[in-house]
N, C-alpha and C positions, 0 to 999 in steps of 0.2 A: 239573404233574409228569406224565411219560409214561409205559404201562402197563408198560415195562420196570424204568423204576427206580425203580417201585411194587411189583415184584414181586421185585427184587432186596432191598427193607428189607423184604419180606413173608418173604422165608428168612430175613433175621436176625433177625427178630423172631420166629421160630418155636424159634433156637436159643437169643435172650435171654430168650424166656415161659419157656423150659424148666428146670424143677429141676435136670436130670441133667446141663444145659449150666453152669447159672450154679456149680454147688457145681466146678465147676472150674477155669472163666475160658475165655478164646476161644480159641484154639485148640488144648488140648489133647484126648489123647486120651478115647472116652468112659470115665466110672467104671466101667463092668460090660461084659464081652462077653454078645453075645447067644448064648444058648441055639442048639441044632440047628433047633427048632420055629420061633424068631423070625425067624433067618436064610432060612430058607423062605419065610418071611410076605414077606419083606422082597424077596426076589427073583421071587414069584409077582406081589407087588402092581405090581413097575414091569411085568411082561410083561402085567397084566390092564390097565392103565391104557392100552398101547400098544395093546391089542387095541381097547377101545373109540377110542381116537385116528383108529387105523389104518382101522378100520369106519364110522366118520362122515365123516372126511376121503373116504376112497372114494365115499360116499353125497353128498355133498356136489357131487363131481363128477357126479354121474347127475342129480340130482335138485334143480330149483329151489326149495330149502325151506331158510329161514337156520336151521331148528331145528341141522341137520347141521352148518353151520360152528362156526355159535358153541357147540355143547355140543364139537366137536372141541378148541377152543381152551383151552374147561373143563379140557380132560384132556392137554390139553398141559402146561397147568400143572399136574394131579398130578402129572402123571410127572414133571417138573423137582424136583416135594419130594421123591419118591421118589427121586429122581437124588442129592438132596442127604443124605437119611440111608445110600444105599448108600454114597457117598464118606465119609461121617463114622466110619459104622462098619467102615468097607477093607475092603468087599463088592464084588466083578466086576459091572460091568454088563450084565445079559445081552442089551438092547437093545443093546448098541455094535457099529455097524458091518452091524445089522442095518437095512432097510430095509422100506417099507410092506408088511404083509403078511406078514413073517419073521418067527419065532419058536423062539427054541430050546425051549419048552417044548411037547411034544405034546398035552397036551389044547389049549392057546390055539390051536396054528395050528390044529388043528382041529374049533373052534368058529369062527375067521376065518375060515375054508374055508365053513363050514356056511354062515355067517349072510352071509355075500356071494352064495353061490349065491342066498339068499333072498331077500336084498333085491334082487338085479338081476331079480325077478320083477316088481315094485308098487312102487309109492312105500305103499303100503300094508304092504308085506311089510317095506321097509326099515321103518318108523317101528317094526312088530312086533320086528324087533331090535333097532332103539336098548333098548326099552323090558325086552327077554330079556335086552343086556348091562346094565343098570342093576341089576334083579332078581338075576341071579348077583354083582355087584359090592357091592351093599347086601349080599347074604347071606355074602359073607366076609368083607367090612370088620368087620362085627359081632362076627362070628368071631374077629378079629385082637383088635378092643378086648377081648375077653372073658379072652382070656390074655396079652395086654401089661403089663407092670409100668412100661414105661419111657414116662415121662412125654412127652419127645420125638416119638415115634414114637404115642403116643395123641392128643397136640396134630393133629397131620396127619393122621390116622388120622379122626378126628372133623370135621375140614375137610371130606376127601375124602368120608364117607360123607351127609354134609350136603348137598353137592354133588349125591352120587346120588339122594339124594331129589327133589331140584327135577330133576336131569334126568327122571328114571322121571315126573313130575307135569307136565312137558313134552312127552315121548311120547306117555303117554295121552293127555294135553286134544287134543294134533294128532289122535290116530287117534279120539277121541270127536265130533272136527267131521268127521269123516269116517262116521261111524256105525258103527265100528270098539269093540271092544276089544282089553282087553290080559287074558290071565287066568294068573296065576305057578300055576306046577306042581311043580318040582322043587325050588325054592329058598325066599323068603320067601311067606308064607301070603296066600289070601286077605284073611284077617281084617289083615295088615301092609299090604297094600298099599290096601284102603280108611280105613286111619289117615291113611297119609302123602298120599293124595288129600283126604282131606278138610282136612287143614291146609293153611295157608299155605307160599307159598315162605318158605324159611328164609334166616338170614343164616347166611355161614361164621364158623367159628371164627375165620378169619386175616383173609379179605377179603370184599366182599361182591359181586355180578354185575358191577358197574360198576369194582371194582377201588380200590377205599376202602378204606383199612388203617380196619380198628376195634379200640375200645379192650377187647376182650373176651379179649384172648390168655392174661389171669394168672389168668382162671378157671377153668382147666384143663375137665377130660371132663365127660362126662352130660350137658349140654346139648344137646335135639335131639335125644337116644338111643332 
């Protein structure tokens, strides 16, 4: 099977694992509108997802290091599950029609501004932002799980930030064979980021690196948290 129509049964399996899907049937509407707060979450996550896409893809082009393509690719695919609870819940996609490096929201473009200037310094500087967008990106995910009730949107929500772990743990290890570190300031704490260094890469909730549906979809959150 090829990694497209592994990742097409990977969305419906996101919406058949989910409580909020099944108490309805397939295609109807969802049981609950979202909140003001959720909606927010929901339209900052596809532009935060874009922003790292958009930052690797560009690094990728400078820089002979497959760390940049394939964590790009990572996040290609967040943004497509993000792509799919925006359309579920009849949310504007604020990515559409926007292209590398465009943002409607003003802090992302610029933190994209920021972290391109940086990285077109070093390959050193770039690997220093993969690893700043990981740290801001874990530190909202978390955020998001923390006041979500909607089972759906926690299912992916716990994907994506599972995801950011092994990338942030891909960063470092590149910039530590380099004699490099990474050290968080604003966002997730010292004392978080030597946990998720010191464990293992993780499997995702939905799929795993190599794009294997696993059987772990019906065990909902807190796995990994």
């Amino acid at each position: 099977m090829n990694r497209q129509a592994i990742f097409v049964i990977t969305l419906l399996l996101v919406l058949l694992c989910s409580n909020t899907y099944g108490a309805q049937g397939g295609g109807n509407p969802p049981p609950a509108a979202l909140d003001d707060a959720e909606t927010a979450h929901l339209v900052f996550m596809r532009e935060e997802e874009k922003l790292a896409r958009d930052v690797y893809t560009t690094f990728s082009w400078w820089y002979d290091l497959s760390v940049f393509s394939n964590i790009a690719r990572s996040e290609q695919q967040h943004m497509n599950l993000v792509a799919l609870l925006l359309d579920r819940y009849g949310l504007e996609d604020p990515a559409e029609g926007n292209g590398i490096g465009e943002f409607d929201d003003d802090w992302v473009q610029g933190v994209f501004d920021f972290l391109i200037a940086k990285g077109a310094n070093s390959l050193v500087d770039a690997l220093w932002a993969g690893a700043f967008i990981e740290d801001v990106d874990i530190y909202h995910l978390e955020h998001i799980l923390e006041g979500s009730t909607f089972d759906d949107i926690n299912l992916i929500v716990e994907n994506m930030v599972a995801g950011s772990r092994n990338h942030m743990r891909s960063f470092v290890g590149a910039l530590e064979k380099r004699d490099e570190s990474y050290v968080p300031d604003e966002y997730i704490t010292q004392e978080e980021l030597d946990e998720i260094l010191a464990s293992p890469m993780e499997t995702a909730v939905i799929y795993d690196e190599n794009g294997d549906l696993l059987a772990e979809c019906g065990k909902g959150g807190g796995s990994g948290r």
